[in-house]
C-alpha positions as CSV (number, residue, x, y, z in Angstrom):
1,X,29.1,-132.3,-11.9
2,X,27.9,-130.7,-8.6
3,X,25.9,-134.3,-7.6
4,X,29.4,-136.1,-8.3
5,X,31.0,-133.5,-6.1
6,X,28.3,-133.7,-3.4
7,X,28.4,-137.7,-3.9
8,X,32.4,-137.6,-3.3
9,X,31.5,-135.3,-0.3
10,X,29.2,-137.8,1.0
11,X,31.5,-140.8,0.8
12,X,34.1,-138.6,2.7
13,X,31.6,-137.7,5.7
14,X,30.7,-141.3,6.0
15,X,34.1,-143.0,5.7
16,X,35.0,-140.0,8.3
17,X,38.0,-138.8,6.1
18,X,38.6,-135.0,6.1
19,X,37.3,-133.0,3.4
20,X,40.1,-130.9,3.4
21,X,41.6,-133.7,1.2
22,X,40.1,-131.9,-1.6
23,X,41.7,-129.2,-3.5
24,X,40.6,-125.6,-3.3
25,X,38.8,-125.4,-6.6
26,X,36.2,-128.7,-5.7
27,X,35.6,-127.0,-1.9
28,X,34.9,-123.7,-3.8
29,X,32.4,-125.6,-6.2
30,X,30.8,-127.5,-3.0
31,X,30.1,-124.4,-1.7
32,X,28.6,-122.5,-4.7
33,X,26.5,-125.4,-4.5
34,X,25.9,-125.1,-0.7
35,X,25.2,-121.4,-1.6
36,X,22.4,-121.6,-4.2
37,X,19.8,-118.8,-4.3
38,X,17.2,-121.1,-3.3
39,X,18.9,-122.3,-0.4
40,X,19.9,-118.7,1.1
41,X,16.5,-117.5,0.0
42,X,14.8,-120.9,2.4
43,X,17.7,-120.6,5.2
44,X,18.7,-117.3,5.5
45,X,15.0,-115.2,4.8
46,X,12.1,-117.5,5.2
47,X,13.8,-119.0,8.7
48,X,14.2,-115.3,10.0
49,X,11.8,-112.8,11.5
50,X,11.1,-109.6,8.9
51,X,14.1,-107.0,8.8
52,X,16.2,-109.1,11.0
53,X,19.7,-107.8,10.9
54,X,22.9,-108.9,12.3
55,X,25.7,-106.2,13.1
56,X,28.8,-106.9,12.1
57,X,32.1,-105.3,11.2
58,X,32.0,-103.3,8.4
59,X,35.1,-105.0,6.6
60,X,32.9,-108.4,6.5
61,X,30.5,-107.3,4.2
62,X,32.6,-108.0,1.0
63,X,31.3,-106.8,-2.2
64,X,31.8,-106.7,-5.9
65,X,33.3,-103.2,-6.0
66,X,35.5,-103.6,-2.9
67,X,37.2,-106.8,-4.9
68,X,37.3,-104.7,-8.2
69,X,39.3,-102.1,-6.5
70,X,41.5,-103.8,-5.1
71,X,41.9,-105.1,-8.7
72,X,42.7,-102.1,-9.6
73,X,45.4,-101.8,-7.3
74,X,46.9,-104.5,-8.9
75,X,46.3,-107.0,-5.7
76,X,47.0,-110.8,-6.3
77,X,44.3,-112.8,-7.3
78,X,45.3,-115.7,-4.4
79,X,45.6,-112.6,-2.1
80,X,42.0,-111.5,-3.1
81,X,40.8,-115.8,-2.8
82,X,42.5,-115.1,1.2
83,X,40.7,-112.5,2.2
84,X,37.2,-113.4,0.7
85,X,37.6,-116.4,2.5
86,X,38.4,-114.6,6.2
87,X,35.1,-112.4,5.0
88,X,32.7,-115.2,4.7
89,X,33.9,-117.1,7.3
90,X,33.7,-114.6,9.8
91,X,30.1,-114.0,7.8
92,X,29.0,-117.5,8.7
93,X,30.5,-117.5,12.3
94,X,28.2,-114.7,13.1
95,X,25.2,-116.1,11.5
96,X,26.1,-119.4,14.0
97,X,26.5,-117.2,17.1
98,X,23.0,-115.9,17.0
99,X,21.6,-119.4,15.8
100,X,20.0,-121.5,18.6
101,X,21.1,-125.4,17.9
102,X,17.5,-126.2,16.8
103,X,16.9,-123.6,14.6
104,X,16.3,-124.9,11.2
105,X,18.8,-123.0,9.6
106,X,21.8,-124.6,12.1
107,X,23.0,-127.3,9.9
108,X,22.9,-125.6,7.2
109,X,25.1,-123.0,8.8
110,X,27.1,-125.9,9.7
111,X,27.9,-127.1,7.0
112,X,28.9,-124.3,5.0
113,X,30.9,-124.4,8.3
114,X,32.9,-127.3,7.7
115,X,33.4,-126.2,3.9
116,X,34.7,-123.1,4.9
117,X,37.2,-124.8,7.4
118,X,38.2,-127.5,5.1
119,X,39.0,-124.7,2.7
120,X,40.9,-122.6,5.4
121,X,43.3,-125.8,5.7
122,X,44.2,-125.0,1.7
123,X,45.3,-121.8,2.9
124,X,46.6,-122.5,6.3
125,X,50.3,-122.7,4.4
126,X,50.0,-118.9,3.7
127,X,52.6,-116.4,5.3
128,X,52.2,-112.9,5.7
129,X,54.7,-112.5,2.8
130,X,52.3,-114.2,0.4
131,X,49.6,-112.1,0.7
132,X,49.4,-108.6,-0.5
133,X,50.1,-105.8,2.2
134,X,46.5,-104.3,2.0
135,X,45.0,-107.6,1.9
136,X,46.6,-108.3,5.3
137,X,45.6,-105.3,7.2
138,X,41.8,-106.0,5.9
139,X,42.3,-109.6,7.0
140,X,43.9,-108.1,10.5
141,X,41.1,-105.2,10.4
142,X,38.4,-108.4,10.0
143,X,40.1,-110.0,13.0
144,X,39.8,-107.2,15.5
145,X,37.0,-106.2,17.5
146,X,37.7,-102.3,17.2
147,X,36.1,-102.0,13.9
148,X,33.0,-100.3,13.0
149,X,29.6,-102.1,13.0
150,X,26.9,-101.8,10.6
151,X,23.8,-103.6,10.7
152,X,23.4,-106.5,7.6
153,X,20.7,-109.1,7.0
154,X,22.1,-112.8,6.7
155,X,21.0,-113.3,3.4
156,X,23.3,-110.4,2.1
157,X,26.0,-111.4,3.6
158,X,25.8,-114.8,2.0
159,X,24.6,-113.1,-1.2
160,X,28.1,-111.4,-1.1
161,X,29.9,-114.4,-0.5
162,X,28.4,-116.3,-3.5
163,X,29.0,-113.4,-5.9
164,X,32.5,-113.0,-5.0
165,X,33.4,-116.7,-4.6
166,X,32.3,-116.9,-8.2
167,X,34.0,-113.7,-9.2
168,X,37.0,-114.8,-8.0
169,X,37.1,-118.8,-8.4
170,X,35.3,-118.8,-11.9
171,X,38.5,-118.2,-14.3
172,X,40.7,-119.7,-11.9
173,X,39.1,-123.0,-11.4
174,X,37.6,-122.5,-15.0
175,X,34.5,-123.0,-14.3
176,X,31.4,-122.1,-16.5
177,X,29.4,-118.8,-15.6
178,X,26.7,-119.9,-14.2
């Protein structure tokens, strides 16, 4: 399934059609594909010195237990989908920033890149009054530059960004647990 995906993908880039003419459940399953362990592991550790960290706002590292709270609160599940996606793209702009062009890990980064803003075009319709109240401040929060900083390696912050896109898109695009 993920090869048909990637092929469609392909035939897209090539023909030079956007990919935001997919739907929000096929980007997601592009980029859990984009965002295999082996990939992070070769892209995001074995490309960077030892210990190197990025520092970035603390409401961008978006875990499990931050989502499941916000469960708890009873917050939307498409509100929850927004603001992981504001999260990881704000992850992956800041892994870009620091990456020189010719870095290896730069087209990668890329394209998770275009994925990302293909899937920001699904939710480029979204008011403030469809997302949930708290979900907007993070989102705001996430936005601003007054916000605490805390130091994170890359890899983490695309390990949290693969757990929660499947946290959140696996029942809702029914996909399998994997």
């Amino acid at each position: 399934m993920y090869q048909r995906c990637a092929a469609v993908l392909c035939v897209l880039a090539v023909l030079g059609l956007e990919v935001a003419a997919l739907g929000e459940c096929e980007l997601a399953r592009l980029l859990q594909d984009k965002l295999r362990y082996e990939m992070r592991l070769q892209y995001m550790k074995h490309y960077f010195p030892i210990d190197y960290t990025l520092r970035v706002q603390h409401e961008e590292v978006l875990r499990m237990a931050n989502v499941t709270r916000l469960r708890d609160k009873k917050v939307s599940e498409a509100s929850l989908r927004y603001l992981w996606f504001h999260a990881c793209s704000q992850a992956v702009l800041h892994i870009l920033e620091v990456l020189p062009e010719k870095h290896p890990s730069h087209g990668y980064m890329q394209e998770l890149s275009q994925l990302l803003d293909a899937l920001g075009m699904e939710y480029s319709g979204y008011r403030q009054s469809d997302v949930d109240a708290v979900v907007a401040d993070l989102v705001k929060q996430l936005h601003s530059s007054d916000s605490r900083l805390k130091a994170v390696r890359p890899k983490a912050l695309l390990d949290n960004c693969i757990k929660i896109l499947r946290m959140l898109f696996g029942a809702h695009c029914r996909w399998d647990s994997t």
